[in-house]
C-alpha positions as a printed Julia matrix, in Angstrom:
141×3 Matrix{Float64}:
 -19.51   -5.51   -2.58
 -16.46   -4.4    -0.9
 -12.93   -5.68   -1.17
  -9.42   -5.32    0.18
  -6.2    -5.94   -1.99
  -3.24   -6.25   -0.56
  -0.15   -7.04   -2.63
   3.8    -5.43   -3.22
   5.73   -4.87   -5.83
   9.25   -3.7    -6.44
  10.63   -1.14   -8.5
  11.96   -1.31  -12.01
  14.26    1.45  -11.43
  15.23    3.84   -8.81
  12.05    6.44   -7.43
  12.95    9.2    -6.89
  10.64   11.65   -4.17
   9.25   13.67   -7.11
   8.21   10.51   -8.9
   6.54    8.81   -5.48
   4.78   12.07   -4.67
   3.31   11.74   -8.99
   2.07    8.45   -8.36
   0.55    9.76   -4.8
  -0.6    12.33   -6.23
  -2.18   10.87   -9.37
  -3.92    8.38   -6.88
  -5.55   11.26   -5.09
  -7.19   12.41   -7.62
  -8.55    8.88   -9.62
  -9.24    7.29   -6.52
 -12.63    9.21   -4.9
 -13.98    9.16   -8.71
 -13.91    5.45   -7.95
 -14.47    5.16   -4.82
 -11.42    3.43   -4.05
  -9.78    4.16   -0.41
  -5.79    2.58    0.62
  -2.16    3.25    2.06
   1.17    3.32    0.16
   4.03    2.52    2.0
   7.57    2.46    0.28
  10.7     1.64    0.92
  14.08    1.49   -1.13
  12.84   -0.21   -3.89
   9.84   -2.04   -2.55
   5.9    -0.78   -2.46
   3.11   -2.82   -0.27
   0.08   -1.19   -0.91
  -3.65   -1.77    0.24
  -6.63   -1.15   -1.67
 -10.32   -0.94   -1.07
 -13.78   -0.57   -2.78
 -15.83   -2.43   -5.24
 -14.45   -5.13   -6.13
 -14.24   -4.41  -10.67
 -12.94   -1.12   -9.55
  -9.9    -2.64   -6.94
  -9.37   -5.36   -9.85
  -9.07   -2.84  -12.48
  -6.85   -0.9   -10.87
  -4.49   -3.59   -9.72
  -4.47   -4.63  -13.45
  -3.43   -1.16  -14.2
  -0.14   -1.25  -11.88
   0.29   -4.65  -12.83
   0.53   -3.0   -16.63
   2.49   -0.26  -15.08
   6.18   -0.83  -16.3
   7.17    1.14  -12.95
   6.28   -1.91  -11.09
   8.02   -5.29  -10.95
   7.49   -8.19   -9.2
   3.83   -7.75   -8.76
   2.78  -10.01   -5.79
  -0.79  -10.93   -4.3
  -0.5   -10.63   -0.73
  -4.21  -10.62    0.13
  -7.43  -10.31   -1.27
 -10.68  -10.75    0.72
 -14.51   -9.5     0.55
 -14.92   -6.79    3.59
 -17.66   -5.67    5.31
 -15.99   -2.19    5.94
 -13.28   -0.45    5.25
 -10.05    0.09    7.4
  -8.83    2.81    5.41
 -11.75    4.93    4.61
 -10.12    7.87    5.78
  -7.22    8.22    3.49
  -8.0     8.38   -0.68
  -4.57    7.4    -0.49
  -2.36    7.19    2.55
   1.46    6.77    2.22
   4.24    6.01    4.78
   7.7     6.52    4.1
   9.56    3.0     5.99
  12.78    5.21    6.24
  10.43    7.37    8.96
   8.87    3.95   10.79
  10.62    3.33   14.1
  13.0    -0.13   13.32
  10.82   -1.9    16.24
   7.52   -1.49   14.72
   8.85   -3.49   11.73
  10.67   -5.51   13.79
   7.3    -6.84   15.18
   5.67   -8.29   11.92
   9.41   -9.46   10.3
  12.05  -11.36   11.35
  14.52   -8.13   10.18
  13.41   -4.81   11.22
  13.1    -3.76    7.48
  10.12   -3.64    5.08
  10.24   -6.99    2.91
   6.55   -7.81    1.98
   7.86  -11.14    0.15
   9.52  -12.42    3.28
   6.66  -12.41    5.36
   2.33  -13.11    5.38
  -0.06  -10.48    3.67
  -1.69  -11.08    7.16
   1.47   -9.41    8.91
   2.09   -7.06    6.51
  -1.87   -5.86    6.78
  -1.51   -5.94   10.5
   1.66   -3.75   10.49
  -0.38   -1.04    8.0
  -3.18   -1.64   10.72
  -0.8    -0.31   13.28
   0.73    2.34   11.12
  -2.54    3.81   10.97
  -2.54    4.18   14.78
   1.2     5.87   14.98
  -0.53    8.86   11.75
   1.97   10.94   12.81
   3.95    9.14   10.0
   1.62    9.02    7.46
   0.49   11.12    5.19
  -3.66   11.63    5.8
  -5.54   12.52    2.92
């Protein structure tokens, strides 16, 4: 059985780039061993990231970044049994908000910045939805 995760988180410190591209990284190479497929995007201090696959493997791995001391904050945006994946195409995608035109997050907010506790996992899921469209910002994998 499939499922999609959505939730956020914010950071307990600072990220630097080296330490976003580890955790990218690190993702890329668990993920396909589990068959787990998603999108990163990060901003500042926050994360809103999407999961999908079976659903022990998404819940284990969202209680490992809950466990993660990186992470802060942990929120639930979304959870829901799929019949197929929107992001089978990336073992993990990211998107760097600093690179997202201002309108696009205008759209799903009521400020054109990323703040997945100010506004519905269904908005946040539909601006990853239309992130996917605009790749040119996103890192395929």
């Amino acid at each position: 059985m499939l499922v999609r995760l959505l939730y956020a988180s914010r950071a307990a410190s600072p990220l630097s780039a080296p330490v976003v591209d580890a955790i990218l990284a690190q993702s890329r190479d668990h993920n396909p061993k589990l068959g787990i497929t998603g999108m990163l995007c990060y901003s500042d201090d926050l994360f809103l990231q999407v999961l999908e696959g079976g659903r022990d493997e998404v819940c284990e791995l969202f209680n490992t970044i809950v466990r993660d001391d990186r992470h802060t904050n942990v929120r639930i945006l979304s959870f829901e049994e799929i019949p197929e994946r929107r992001f089978g195409a990336w073992t993990m995608g990211h998107v760097n908000i600093a690179r997202v035109n201002p309108s696009l997050l205008l759209k799903y907010a009521e400020r054109p910045v990323l703040d997945p506790f100010a506004c519905s996992g269904r908005a946040s899921l539909a601006l990853l939805d239309e992130l996917i469209a605009t790749a040119s910002v996103i890192g395929r994998c």
